[in-house]
N, C-alpha and C positions, 0 to 999 in steps of 0.2 A: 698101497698107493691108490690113488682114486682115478677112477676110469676120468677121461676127457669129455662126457657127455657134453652138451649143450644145458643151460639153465635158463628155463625160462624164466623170462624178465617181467612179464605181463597175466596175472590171472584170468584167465577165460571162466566164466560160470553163467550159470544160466540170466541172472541176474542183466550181466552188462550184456546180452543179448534184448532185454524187454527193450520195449520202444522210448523213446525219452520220454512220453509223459505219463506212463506209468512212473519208471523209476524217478521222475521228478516227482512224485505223486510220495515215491518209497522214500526217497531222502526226507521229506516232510515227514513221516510219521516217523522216521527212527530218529529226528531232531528229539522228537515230543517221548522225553520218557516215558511217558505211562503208557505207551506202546510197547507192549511186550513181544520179544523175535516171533513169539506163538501165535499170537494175534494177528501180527504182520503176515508169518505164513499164511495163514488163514485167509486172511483177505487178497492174498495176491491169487489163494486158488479160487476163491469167489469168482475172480475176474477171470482164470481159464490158465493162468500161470502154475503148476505145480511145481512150488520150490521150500523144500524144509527149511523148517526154526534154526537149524545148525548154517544154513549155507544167507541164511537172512544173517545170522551175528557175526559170522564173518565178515561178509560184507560190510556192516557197520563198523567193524575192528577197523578195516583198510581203509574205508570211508575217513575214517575218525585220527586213524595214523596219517592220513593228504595232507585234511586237515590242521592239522597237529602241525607237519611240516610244514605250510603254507603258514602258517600263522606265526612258527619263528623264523623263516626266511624275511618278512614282512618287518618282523621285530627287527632284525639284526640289520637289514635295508635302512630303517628307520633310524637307527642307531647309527648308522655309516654317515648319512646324510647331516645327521646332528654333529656329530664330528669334526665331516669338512666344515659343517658353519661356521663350528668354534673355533675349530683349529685349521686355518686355509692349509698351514703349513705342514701337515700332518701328510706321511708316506702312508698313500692307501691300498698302494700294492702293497706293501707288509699287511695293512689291515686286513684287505683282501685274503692275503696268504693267513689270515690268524683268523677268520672265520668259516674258511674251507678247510682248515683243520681240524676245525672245533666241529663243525662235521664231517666229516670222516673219522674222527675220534669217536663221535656218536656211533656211527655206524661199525665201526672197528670193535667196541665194546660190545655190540652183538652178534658179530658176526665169528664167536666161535666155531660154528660149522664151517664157514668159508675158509677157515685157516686151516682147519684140519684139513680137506681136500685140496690147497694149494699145496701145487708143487715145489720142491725145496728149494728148486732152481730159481725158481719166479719170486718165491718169499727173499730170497736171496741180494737179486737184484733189486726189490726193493726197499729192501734194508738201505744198499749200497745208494741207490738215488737221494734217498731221503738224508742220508749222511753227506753226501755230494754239496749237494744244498745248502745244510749247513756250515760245511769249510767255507763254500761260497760266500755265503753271507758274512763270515767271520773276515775270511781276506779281505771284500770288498771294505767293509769297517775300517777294516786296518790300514788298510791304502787311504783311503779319505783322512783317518786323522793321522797320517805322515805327511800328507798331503796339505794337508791344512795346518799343521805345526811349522811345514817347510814355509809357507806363504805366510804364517804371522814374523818365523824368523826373517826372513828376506825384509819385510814391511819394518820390523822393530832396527834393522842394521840400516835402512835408506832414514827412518825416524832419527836414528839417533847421531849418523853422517848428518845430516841437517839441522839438526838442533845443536850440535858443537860447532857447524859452521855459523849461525847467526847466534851475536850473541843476546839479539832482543829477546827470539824465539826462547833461548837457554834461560832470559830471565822469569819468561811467560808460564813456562812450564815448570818452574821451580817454584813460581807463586801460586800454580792451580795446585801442584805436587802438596805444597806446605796447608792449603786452605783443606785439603783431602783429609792428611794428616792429624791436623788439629780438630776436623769435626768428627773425625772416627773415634779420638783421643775423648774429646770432648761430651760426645755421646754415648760412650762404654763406661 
C-alpha cells in the first residue's frame, strides 16, 4: 500500500528562481529551435546562473505542456462559445460536464502511477460518484419525458374535448388533416 506522503503539486528549480527578465530572455530562445538546451545552458552560466542542459529541457518539456494546455483550453472555450451561438438552446452544463471529462480522461490516461498509489477506498468511492451521476442523469431524462408525454396527453384530451364540441372547429381540422394527407400522399 502507499504511504500517505504529500505530492508536490508545483516544481521548484533553479530556473523559476532567475529573475523575470532573464527567464523572459530564456523562454525566447527555447521558442527559437536552433537553440540548443546546451547552448542555452551555456549562456545562462555566461550570465552567472549555473544551470545544466538536462534541468534547461525540462523546463521547456513543462513550458511547452502550459502551453500545450492553454492552447486547448482556448480551443475548447472557443468551441463552447460557437455553440451557444448556434445553438442558444443547447444544455451547456452537459457541455461543460463533456469537456471536464474529456480532461480528466486526459489526465486519467497518464496518470497510471496515481492509480497505483490510490487507496482502494478512495478509487472506490469514486467509482461509486461517477456512477451516481449517471443514474442521475438517466432518472432526470426519464422524469422529463413522463413529464412531457403527460402534458401532450392532457393537451391532446382538452384538443380533442373541443374540437367534438364545435363542429366548425371539427370541420377545420379535418380539412387541414385531409390537405396533410394528400400532400404527403402526393409527394411519396
Amino acid at each position: 500500500m502507499a504511504d500517505n506522503k504529500r505530492r508536490r503539486t508545483r516544481v521548484a528549480s533553479k530556473i523559476t528562481a532567475l529573475p523575470d527578465d532573464i527567464k523572459d530572455q530564456l523562454d525566447v530562445m527555447l521558442l527559437d529551435t536552433a537553440n540548443t538546451y546546451d547552448e542555452t545552458a551555456i549562456w545562462l552560466k555566461s550570465l552567472g546562473y549555473e544551470i545544466s542542459k538536462s534541468a534547461v529541457g525540462r523546463y521547456a518539456i513543462r513550458a511547452n505542456q502550459a502551453a500545450q494546455r492553454i492552447a486547448e483550453t482556448i480551443e475548447q472555450t472557443t468551441k463552447l462559445a460557437e455553440a451557444a451561438e448556434k445553438y442558444p438552446n443547447l444544455d451547456f452544463t452537459k457541455a461543460s460536464r463533456m469537456v471536464l471529462m474529456d480532461g480528466l480522461l486526459k489526465r486519467v490516461s497518464t496518470a497510471e502511477e496515481d492509480y497505483n498509489e490510490m487507496p482502494l477506498d478512495k478509487a472506490g468511492r469514486l467509482i461509486a460518484s461517477l456512477s451516481r451521476v449517471g443514474v442521475y442523469e438517466q432518472k432526470t431524462l426519464r422524469d422529463y419525458k413522463t413529464k412531457t408525454e403527460m402534458a401532450f396527453e392532457a393537451l391532446e384530451a382538452d384538443l380533442m374535448k373541443a374540437i367534438k364540441a364545435d363542429p366548425v372547429l371539427s370541420r377545420e381540422l379535418h380539412a387541414v388533416l385531409s390537405k396533410a394527407r394528400d400532400m404527403i400522399i402526393n409527394d411519396g
